[in-house]
N, C-alpha and C positions, 0 to 999 in steps of 0.2 A: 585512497578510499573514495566509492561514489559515491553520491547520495541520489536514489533513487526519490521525486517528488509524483505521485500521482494525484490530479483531479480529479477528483469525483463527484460527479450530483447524482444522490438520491431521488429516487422518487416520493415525491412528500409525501408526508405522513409513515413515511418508510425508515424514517430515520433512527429511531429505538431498535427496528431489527434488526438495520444494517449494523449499527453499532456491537447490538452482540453479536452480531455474525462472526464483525473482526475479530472480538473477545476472544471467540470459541475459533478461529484461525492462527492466532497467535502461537500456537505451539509448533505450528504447521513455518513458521519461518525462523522459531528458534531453533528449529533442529536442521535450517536450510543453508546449504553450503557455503561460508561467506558473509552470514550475514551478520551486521554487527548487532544492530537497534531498529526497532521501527514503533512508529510514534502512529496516532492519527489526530487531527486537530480539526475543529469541526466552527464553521465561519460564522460570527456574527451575524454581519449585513446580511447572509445568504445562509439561513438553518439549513435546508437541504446541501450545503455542497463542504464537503471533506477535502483534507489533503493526507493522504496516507505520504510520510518519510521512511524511509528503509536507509540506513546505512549496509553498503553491501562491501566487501574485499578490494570487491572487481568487478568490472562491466560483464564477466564474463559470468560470473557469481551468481548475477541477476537473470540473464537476458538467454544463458544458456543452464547452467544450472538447474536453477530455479523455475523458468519457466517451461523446461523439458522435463519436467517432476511431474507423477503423479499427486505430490501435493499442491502443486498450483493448479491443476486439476479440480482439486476439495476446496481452496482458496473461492474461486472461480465459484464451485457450487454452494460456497457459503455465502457469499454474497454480491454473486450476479442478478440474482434475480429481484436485488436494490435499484442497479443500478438506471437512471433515467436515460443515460446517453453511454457510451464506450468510456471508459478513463482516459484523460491524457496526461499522457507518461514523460515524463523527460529524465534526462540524468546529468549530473553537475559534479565538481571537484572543488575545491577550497580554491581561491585566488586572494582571498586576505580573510584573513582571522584578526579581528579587535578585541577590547574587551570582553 
């Protein structure tokens, strides 16, 4: 399993639309190939700046799948026009699990 983490700053005051952007996107990555979960948590210190989680299958899930979709296409038009700078995107695997 990966876990897709993306950065995102908003542009303030933008941050209630971008919100429901992702809302009204959400269907848009249940029905996306691979994909398990996806979360967005949105930062104290910094109101404008989000981290969307996606758990995906596979790297493959995300990175071709998903982003050779016309739904990442609608993703992108739902709430690009939030965004302050590019997202930065990384992906990660479990290397220990605690409690």
């Amino acid at each position: 399993m990966i876990l897709e983490i993306a950065q995102i700053d908003v542009k303030p005051g933008m941050e209630a639309e971008f919100e429901a952007g992702v809302a009204k996107a959400a269907p848009l990555f249940q029905r996306a190939k691979g994909c398990i979960t996806m979360e967005l948590q949105r930062s104290i210190e910094k109101p404008s700046r989000y981290r969307l989680f996606v758990r995906w299958e596979t790297l493959e899930n995300h990175m071709e799948d998903f982003r050779n979709s016309a739904d990442f296409q609608e993703w992108r038009n739902l709430v690009g026009p939030f965004f302050e700078k590019p997202p930065e995107v990384e992906h990660t695997h479990q290397a220990f699990h605690g409690f």
